[in-house]
C-alpha positions as CSV (number, residue, x, y, z in Angstrom):
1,X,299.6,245.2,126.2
2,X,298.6,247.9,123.9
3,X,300.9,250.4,125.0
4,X,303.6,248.1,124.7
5,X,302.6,246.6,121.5
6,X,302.6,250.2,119.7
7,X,306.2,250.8,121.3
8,X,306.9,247.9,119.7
9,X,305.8,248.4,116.3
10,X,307.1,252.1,116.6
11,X,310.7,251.0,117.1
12,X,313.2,251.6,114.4
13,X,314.5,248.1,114.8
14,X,311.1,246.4,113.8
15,X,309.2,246.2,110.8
16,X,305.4,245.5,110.6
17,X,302.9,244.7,108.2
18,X,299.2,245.3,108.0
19,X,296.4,243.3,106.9
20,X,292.8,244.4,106.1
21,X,290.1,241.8,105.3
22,X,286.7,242.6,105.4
23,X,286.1,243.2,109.0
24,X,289.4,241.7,110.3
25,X,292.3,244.0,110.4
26,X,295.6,242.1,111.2
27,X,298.9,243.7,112.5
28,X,302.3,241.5,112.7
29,X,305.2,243.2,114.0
30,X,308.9,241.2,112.9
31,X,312.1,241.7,114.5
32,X,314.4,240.7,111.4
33,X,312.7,237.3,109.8
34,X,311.0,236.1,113.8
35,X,307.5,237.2,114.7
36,X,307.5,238.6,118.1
37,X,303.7,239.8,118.3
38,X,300.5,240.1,116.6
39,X,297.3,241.9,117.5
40,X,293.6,240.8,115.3
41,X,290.8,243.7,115.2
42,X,287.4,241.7,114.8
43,X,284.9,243.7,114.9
44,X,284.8,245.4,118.1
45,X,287.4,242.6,119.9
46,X,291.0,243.7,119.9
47,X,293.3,240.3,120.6
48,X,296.9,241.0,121.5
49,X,299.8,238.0,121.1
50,X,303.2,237.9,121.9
51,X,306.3,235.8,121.7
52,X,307.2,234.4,125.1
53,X,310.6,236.9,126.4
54,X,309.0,239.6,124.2
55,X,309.8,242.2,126.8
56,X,313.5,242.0,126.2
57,X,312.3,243.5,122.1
58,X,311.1,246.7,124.1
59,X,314.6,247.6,125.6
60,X,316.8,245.8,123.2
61,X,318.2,247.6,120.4
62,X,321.0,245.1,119.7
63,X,321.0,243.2,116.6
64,X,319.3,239.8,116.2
65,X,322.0,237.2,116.5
């Protein structure tokens, strides 16, 4: 998932935020107003989560309708 997660925040059609809270470092990444994944840095655990058809984000360059 990591590899595909970073193609998905590096894609021009996404935008991300980051969070940093003491030890827990949060990254969304939004296709217009949806979230479509998330990954949570706790200390040394690295959790990855994803919409359910996010796949179709990595290929897609369409518009969200």
């Amino acid at each position: 998932m990591k590899t595909e997660f970073d193609n998905l925040r590096l894609n021009d059609s996404h935008q991300y935020e980051t969070d940093n809270n003491g030890n827990k470092h949060t990254v969304k990444i939004y296709r217009g107003e949806h979230l479509i994944a998330k990954k949570i840095k706790l200390k040394k655990s690295i959790r990855y989560f994803a919409i359910e058809g996010y796949r179709q984000y990595l290929i897609d360059d369409s518009p969200l309708s």
